[in-house]
C-alpha positions as CSV (number, residue, x, y, z in Angstrom):
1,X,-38.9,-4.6,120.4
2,X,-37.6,-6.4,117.0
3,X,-40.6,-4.6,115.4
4,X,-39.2,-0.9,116.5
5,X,-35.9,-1.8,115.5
6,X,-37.6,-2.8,111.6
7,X,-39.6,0.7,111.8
8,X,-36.3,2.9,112.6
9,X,-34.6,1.2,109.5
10,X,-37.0,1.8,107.4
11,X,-37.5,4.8,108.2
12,X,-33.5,5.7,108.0
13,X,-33.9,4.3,104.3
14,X,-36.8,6.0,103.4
15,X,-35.6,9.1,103.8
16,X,-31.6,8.1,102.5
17,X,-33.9,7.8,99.5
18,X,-35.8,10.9,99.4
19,X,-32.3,13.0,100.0
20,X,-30.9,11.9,96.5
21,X,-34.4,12.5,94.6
22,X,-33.2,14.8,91.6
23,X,-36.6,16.9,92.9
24,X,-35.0,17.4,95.7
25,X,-34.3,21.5,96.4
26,X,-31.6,21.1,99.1
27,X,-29.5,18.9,96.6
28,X,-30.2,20.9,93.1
29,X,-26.7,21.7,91.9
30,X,-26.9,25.5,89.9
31,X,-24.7,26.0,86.7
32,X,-24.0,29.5,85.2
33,X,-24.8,29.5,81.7
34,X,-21.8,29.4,79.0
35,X,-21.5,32.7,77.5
36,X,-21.8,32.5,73.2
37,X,-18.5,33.0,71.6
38,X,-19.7,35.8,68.6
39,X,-18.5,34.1,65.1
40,X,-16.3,36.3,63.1
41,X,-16.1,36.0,59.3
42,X,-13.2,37.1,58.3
43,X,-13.6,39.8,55.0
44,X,-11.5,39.5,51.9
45,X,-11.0,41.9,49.1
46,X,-12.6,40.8,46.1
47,X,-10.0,39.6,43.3
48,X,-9.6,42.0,40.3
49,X,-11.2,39.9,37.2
50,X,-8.2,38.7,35.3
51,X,-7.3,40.3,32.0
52,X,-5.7,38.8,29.3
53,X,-3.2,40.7,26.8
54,X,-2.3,40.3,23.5
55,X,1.7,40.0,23.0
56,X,3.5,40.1,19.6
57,X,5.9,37.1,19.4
58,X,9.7,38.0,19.4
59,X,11.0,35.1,17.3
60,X,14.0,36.0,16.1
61,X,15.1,37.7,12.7
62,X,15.2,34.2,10.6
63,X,12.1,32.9,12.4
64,X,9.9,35.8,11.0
65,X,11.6,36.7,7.5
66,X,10.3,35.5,4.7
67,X,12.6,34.6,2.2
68,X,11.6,32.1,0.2
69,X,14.6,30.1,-1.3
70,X,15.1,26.9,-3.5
71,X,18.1,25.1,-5.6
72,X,17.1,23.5,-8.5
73,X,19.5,21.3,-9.9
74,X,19.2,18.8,-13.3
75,X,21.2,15.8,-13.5
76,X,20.6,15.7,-17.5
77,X,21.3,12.5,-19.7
78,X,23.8,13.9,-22.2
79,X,24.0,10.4,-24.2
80,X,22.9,10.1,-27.7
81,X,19.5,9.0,-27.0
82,X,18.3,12.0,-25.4
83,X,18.2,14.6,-28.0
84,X,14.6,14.4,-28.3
85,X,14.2,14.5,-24.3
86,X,16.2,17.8,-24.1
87,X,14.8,19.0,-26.8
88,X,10.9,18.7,-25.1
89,X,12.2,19.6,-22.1
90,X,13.0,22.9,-23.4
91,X,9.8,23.6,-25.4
92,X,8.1,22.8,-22.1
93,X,10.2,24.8,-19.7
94,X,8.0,28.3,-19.2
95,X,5.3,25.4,-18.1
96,X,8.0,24.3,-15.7
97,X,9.7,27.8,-14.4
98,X,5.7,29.8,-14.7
99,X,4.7,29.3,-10.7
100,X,8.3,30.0,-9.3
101,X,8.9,33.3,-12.0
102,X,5.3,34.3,-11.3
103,X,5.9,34.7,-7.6
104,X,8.3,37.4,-7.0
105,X,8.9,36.2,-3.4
106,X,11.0,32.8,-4.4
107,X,14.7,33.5,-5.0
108,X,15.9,30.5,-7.3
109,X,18.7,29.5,-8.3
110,X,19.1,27.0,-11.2
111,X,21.9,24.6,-12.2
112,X,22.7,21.6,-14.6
113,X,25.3,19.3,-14.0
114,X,25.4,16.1,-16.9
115,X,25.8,11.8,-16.5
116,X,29.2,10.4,-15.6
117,X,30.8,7.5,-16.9
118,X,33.8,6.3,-14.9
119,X,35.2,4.2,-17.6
120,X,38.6,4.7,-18.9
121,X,37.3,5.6,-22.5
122,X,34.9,8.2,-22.0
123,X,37.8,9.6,-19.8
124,X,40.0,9.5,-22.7
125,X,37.8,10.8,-25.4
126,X,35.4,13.3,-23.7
127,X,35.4,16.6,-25.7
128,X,33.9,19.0,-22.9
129,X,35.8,20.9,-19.9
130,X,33.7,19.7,-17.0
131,X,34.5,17.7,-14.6
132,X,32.5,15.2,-12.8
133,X,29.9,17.5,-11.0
134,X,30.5,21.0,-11.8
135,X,27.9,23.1,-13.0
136,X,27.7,24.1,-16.6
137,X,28.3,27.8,-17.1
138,X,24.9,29.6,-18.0
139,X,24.7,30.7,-22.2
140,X,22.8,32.0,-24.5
141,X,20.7,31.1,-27.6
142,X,24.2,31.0,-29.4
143,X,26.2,28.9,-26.9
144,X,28.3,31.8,-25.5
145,X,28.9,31.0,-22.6
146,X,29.0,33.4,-19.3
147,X,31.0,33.7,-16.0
148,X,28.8,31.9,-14.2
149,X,27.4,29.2,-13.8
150,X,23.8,28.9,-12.3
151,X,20.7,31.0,-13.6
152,X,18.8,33.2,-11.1
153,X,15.8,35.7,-12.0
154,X,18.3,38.5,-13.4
155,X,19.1,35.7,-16.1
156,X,16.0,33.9,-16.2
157,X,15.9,34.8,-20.4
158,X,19.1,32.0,-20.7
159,X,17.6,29.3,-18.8
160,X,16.5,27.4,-21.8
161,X,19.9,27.6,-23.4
162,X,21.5,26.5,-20.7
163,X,19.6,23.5,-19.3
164,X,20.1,22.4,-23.4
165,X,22.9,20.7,-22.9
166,X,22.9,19.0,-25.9
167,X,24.1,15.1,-26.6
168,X,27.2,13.5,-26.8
169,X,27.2,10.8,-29.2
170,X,29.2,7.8,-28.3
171,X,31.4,7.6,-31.4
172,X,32.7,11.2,-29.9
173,X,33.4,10.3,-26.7
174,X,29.7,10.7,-25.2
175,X,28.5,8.3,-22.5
176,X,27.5,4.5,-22.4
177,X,27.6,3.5,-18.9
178,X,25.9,6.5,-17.6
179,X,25.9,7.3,-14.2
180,X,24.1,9.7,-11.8
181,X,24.9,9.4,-8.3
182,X,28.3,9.5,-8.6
183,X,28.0,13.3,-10.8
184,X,25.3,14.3,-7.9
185,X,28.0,13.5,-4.9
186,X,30.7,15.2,-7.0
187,X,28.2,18.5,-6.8
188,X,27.8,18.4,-3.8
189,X,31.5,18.2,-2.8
190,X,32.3,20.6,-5.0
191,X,30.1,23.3,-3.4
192,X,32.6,24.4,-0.6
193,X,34.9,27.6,-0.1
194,X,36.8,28.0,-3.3
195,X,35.0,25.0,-5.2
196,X,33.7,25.2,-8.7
197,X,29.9,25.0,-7.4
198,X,30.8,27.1,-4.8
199,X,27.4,29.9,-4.0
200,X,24.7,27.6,-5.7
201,X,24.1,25.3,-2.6
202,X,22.2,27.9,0.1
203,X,21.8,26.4,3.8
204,X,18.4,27.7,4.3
205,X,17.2,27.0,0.5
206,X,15.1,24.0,-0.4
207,X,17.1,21.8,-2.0
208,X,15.4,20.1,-5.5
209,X,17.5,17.4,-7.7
210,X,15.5,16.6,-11.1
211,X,16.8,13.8,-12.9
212,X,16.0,13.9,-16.3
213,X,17.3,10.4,-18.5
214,X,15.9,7.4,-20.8
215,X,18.3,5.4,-18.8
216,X,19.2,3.7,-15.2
217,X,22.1,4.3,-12.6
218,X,25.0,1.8,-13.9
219,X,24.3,-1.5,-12.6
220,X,27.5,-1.7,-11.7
221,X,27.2,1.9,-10.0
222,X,30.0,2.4,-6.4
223,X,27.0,4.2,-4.7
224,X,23.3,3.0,-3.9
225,X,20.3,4.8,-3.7
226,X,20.3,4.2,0.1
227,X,23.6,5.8,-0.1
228,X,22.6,8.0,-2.2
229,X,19.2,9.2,-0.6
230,X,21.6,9.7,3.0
231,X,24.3,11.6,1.3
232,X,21.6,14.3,0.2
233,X,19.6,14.3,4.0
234,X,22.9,14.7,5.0
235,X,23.9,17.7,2.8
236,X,20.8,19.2,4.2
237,X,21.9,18.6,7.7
238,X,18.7,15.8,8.2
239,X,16.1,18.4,7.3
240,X,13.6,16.2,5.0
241,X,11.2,19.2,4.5
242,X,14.4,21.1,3.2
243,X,15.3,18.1,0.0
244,X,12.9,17.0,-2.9
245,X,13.9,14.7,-5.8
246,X,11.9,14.6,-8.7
247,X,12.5,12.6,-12.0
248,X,11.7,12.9,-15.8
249,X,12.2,8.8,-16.4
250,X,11.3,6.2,-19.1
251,X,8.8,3.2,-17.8
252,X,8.9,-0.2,-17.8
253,X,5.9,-0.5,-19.9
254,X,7.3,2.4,-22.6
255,X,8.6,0.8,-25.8
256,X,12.3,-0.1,-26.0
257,X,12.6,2.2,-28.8
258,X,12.4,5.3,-26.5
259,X,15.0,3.7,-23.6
260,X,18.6,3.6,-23.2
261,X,20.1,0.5,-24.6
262,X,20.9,-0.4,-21.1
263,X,17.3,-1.2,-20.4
264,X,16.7,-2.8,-23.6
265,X,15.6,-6.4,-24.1
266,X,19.1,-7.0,-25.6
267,X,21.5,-9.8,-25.6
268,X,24.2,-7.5,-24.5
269,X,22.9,-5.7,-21.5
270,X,19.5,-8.6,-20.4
271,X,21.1,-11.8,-21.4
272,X,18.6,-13.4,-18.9
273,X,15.9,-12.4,-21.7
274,X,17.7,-14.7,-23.9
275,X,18.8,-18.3,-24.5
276,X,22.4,-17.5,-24.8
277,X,23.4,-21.3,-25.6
278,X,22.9,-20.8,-29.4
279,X,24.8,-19.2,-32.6
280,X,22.3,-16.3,-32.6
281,X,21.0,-15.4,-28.8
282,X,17.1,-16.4,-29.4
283,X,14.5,-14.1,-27.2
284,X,13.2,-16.5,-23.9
285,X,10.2,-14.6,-24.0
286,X,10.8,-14.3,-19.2
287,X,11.1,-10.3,-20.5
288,X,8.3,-7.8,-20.5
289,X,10.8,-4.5,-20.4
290,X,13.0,-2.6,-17.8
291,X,12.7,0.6,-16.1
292,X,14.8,2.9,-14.2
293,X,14.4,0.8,-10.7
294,X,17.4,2.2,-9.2
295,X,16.2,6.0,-9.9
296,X,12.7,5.3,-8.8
297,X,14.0,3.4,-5.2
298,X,16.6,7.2,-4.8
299,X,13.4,9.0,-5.1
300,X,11.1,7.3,-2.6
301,X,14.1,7.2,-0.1
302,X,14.8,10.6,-0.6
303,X,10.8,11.6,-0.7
304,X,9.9,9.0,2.2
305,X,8.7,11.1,5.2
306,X,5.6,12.5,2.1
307,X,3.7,9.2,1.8
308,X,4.2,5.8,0.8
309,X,6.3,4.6,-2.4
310,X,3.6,4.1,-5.1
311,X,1.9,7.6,-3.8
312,X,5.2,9.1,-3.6
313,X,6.0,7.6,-7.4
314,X,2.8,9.0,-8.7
315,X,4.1,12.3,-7.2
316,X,7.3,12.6,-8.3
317,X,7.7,10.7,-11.0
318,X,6.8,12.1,-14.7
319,X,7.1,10.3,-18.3
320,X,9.6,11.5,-20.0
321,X,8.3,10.3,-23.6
322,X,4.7,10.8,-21.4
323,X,2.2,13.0,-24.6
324,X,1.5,15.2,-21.5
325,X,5.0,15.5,-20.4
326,X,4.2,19.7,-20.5
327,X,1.5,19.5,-18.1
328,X,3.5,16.7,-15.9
329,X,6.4,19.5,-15.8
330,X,4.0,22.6,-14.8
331,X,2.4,20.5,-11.9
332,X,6.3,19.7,-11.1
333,X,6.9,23.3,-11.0
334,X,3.8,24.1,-9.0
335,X,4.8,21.5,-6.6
336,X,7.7,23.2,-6.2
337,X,6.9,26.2,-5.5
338,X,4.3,25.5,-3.1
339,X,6.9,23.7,-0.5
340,X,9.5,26.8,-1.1
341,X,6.6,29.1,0.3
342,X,5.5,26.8,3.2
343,X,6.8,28.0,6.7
344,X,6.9,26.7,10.1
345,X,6.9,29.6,13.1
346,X,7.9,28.1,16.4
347,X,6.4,30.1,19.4
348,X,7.6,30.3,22.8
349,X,4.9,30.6,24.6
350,X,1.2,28.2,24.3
351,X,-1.8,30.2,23.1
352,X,-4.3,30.9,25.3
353,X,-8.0,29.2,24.1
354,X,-11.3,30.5,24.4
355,X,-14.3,29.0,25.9
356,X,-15.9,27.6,22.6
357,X,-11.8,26.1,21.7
358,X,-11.1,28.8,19.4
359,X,-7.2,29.7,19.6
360,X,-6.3,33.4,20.4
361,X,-3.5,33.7,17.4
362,X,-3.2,36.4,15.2
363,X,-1.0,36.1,12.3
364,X,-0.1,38.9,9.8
365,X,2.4,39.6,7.2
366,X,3.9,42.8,5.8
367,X,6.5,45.4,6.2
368,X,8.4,46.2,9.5
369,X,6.5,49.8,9.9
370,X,3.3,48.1,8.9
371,X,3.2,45.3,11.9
372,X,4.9,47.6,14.3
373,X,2.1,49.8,13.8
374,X,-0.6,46.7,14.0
375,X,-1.0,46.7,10.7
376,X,-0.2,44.4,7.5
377,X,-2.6,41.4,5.5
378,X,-4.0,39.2,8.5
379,X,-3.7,35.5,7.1
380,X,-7.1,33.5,7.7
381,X,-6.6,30.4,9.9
382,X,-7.5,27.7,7.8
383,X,-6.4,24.2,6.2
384,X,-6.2,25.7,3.0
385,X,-4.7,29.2,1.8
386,X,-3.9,30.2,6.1
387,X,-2.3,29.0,8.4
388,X,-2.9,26.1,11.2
389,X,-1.5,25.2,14.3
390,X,0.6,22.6,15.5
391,X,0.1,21.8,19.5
392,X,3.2,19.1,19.2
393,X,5.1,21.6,18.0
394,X,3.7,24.3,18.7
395,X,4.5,26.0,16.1
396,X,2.3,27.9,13.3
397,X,2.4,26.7,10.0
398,X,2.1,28.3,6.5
399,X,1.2,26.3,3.9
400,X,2.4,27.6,0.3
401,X,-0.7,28.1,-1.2
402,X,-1.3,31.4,0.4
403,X,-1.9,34.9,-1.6
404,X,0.2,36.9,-0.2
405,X,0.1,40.8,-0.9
406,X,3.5,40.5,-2.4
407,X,6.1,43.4,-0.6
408,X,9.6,44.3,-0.5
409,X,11.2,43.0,3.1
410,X,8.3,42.0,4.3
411,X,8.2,39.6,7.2
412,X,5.8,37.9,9.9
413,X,4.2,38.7,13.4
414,X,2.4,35.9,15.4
415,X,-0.1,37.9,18.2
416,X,-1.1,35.9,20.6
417,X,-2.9,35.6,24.1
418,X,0.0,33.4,26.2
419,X,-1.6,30.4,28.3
420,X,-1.1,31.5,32.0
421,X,-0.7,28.6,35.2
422,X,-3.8,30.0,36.2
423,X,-5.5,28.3,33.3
């Protein structure tokens, strides 16, 4: 019996088993197959290729004239000692005046004003007109003098005469104490509606102050160089590249025989040069000579944004009693000249660059119907004699040793490719 009950259960299990068999046909479980979704890929027009247009900067009347403008103004020595200055100053002028008179772009204007002395005797016995600071009215070969009193191209024939000033000697009331700031403030002050000087200082001209002396600012001088060299920045509204200040000055190392007494080894003005203890002052020998130190410091403050002081000395700086004092003044002149015709052209927009770097600027000069047409002189883009770019700025700078094609009212256009986002 036990072993029909074991048969039956095995049996029962046997065939449990067989029933769940994946091979089994009565249990097979039949899917429908999952249709394929079609892929669509959606279709876009193709982008037009991107073109890039020239435009012709619109930067204002006074951005893209060109009218080249400078001041010149001497402070002249008029003491005793400087007969022989003036007179090789003028026998070297046309050296001076050649690059600015050659160029018929620059419109100069040229002034002389003389030294100061505060004291009360040269106040007393001074046989001129002028006050402190005013210009000296323009003249001719035979000192007559004309209503006005700075020399521009019309007059350009009288500018010899007229930076001759002449000397004072001091037994007539000429200067001993001479001063130079003080005369250069006075200008300046004088320059407003209704003042003496009034027309010679332009807002947009360069401004250039030429000292020309054998002597120093007054040691005892109200005003400092520092004071000095802000007074004229200021004047100039704190444009440096608008002010230059050049000087025609005696050395250190130049004999004593050629300088104002003031810088003299002398008792009277260097008593530390001297033992002062006896009868007769006796020569120390601590002295090697004096220069014009107060002169020299107003031009490197006033020149200090062009280099440092012994480059900007070199520079600006010329011998006055110097045996090549002609070709010192013609390189003056040319240096001169040169920063009147140098112009900065701000943009308002970026130029676009090409693949190889190369910016797409175009710049051209000439008259109003010329560039409106396309036309005028296309100015190279180089370091020297074209123009370069500054990205800081960006701005387009002119140097002033371009050739221009020299025309009447003609002006600038900047064409240029603008940067887009896209880029």
């Amino acid at each position: 019996m036990k072993q029909i009950i074991a048969l039956c259960i095995y049996t029962s299990a046997l065939m449990l088993v067989t029933g769940c068999s994946p091979e089994s046909p009565g249990l097979m479980v039949q899917q429908d197959p999952i249709p394929e979704t079609p892929v669509e890929i959606p279709q876009y027009e193709m982008p037009a290729q991107q073109e890039f247009k020239w435009i012709t900067e619109d930067g204002g009347q006074s951005q893209l004239d060109f009218n080249p403008q400078v001041d010149i103004l001497f402070v002249t020595d008029n003491s005793e000692s400087m007969k022989s200055a003036q007179e090789n100053l003028v026998r070297n002028l046309d050296r001076f005046t050649n690059g600015i008179n050659k160029n018929a772009m620059i419109d100069y204007q040229i002034g002389v004003i003389s030294t100061w002395d505060s004291s009360e005797r040269f106040s007393a016995t001074k046989k001129d007109k002028y006050g402190i600071g005013e210009l000296r009215h323009i003249k001719d070969g035979k000192s007559q003098n004309y209503n006005k009193r700075f020399v521009t191209k019309k007059e350009k024939h009288l500018l010899a005469s007229t930076l001759d000033l002449g000397v004072a000697p001091y037994a007539q009331g000429g200067p001993e104490d001479e001063e130079f700031f003080a005369p250069l403030t006075a200008a300046l002050e004088k320059s407003g509606r209704g003042g003496v000087n009034e027309g010679f200082f332009r807002e947009d001209a360069q401004l250039v102050v030429v000292f020309l002396t054998d002597a120093d600012e007054f040691k005892q001088s109200r005003i400092t160089a520092e004071q000095m060299a802000r007074t004229l920045l200021d004047f100039k509204k704190g444009k440096a590249n608008k002010l230059a200040v050049y000087g025609a000055l005696v050395k250190a190392s130049d004999s004593d025989q050629y300088k104002d007494w003031a810088l003299r080894i002398h008792p009277k003005y260097n008593e530390q040069c001297f033992d002062m203890t006896q009868k007769t002052p006796k020569n120390n020998g601590t002295c090697t000579g004096f220069g014009p130190e107060k002169l020299e410091e107003l031009i490197v403050r006033a020149n200090e944004d062009k280099g440092a002081p012994d480059a900007i000395k070199s520079k600006y700086i010329v011998g006055i009693v110097n045996k090549n004092f002609g070709e010192d003044l013609a390189r003056i002149g040319s240096d001169i000249t040169k920063k009147t015709l140098a112009k900065e052209i701000f943009l308002t927009q970026r130029p676009r660059a090409t693949a190889d770097g190369s910016l797409q600027i175009r710049v051209r000069y000439g008259t109003p119907e010329q560039l409106n047409a396309g036309r005028g002189q296309v100015i190279p883009n180089k370091a020297n004699g074209g123009w370069t770019y500054d990205p800081e700025n960006n701005s387009v700078l002119l140097p002033g040793d371009i050739e221009y094609k020299y025309q009447d009212k003609a002006r600038f256009a900047v064409d240029l490719i603008p940067l887009t986002l896209a880029q």
